[in-house]
VOGU-3710 file (C-alpha; in Angstrom, 3 decimals, decimal comma):
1> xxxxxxxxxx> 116,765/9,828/176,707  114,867/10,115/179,972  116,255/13,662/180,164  113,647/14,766/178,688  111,300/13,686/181,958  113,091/15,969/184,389  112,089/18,852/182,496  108,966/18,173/184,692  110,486/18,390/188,188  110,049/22,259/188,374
11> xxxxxxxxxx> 106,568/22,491/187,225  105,782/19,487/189,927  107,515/22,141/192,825  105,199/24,883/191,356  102,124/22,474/191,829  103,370/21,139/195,228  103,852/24,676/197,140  100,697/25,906/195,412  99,013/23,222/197,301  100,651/23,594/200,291
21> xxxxxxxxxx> 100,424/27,374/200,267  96,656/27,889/199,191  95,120/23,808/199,084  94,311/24,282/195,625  95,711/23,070/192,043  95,477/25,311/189,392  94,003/24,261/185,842  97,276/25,934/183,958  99,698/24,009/185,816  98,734/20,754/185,424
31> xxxxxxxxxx> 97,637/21,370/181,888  101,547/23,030/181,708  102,263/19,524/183,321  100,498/17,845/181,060  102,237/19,474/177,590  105,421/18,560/179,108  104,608/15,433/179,979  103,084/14,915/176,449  106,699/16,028/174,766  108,582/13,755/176,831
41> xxxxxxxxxx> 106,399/10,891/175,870  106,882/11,700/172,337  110,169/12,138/172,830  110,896/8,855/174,124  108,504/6,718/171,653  110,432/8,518/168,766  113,622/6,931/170,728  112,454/3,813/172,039  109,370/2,980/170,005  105,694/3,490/170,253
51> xxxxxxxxxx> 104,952/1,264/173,455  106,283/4,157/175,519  102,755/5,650/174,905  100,595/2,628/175,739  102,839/2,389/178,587  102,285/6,304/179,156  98,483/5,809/179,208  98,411/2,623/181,467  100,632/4,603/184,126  97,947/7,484/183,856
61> xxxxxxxxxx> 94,847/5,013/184,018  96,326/3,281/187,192  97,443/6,081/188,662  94,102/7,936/188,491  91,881/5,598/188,915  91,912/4,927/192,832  91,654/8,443/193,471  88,797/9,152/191,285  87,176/6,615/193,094  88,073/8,348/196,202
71> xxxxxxxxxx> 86,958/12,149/194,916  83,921/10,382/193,894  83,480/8,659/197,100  84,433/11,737/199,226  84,057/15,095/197,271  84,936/17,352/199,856  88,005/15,566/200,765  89,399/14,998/197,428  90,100/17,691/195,127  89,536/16,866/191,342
81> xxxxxxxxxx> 92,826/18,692/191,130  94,498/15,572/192,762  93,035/13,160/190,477  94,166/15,490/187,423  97,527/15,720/189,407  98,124/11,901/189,565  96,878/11,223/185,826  99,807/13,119/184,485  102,163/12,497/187,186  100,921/8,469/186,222
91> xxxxxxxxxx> 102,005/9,336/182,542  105,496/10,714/183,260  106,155/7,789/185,745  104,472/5,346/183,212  106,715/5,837/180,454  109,370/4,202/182,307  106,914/1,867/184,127  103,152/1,938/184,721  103,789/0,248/187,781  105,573/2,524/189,541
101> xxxxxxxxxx> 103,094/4,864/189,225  100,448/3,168/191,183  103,349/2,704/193,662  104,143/6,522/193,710  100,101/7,079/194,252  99,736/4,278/197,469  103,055/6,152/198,720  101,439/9,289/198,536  98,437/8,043/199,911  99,927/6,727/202,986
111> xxxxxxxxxx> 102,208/9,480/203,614  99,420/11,625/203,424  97,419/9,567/205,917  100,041/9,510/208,273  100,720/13,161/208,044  97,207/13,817/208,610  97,142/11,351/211,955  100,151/12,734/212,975  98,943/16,188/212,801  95,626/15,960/213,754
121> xxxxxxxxxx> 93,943/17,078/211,286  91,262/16,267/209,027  93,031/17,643/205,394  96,294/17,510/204,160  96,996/18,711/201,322  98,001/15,388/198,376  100,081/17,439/195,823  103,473/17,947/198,056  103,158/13,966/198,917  102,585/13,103/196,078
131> xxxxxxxxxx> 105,423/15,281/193,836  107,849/13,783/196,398  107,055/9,810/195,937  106,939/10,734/191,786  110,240/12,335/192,146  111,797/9,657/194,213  110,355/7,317/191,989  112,094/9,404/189,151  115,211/9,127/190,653  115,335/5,896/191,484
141> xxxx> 113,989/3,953/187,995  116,215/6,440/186,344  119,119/4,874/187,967  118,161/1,635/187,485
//
């Protein structure tokens, strides 16, 4: 029943090029994100039994957590956007394991970072790094 998780993929490409096009996440995506997210997570507890939630909310937890910490510790390099980003991106992956979505976040993280030594410059925008590690993440404990 994980079919009902890839009805997120297109709303994470809307997210990703509106990031990469303007550096900013918009409210009514992620809270788009978020309803879908929230369907497949019922979706899945109705089919596999309640812990998918608990498991949905300790993917979220981990995956927001280190960059809240960041956003907090650097404002004007971390967008609140990302940390909303990675909460529900840390639900979807969470409902097949909370794990792998503090793996998808330290992927994104240090993509991002190289990507931003690479190019020289001081921002890059998180979203597109981040949308690609969650949907090869996707892929791959989907497959499993």
């Amino acid at each position: 029943m994980t079919a009902a998780l890839w009805a997120a993929v297109p709303l994470l490409a809307v997210v990703a090029v509106e990031d990469l096009r303007y550096r900013r996440i918009r409210n009514r995506h992620v809270l788009s994100l978020a309803v879908v997210t929230a369907v497949a997570v019922v979706v899945l507890a109705i089919d596999e039994g309640g812990h998918i939630v608990l498991r949905a909310v300790l993917g979220a937890a981990v995956a927001a957590v280190p960059l809240l910490v960041a956003a907090i510790a650097e404002p004007e390099r971390m967008g609140g956007g990302d940390v909303k980003l990675a909460a529900v991106v840390g639900a979807l992956l969470g409902t097949l394991n909370p794990w792998a979505s503090l793996a998808a976040i330290a992927c994104a993280l240090v993509l991002a970072f190289a990507a931003t030594t690479l190019r020289a410059v001081p921002r890059v925008p998180l979203a597109p790094v981040l949308v690609v590690t969650a949907v090869t993440a996707l892929v791959l404990l989907t497959a499993l």
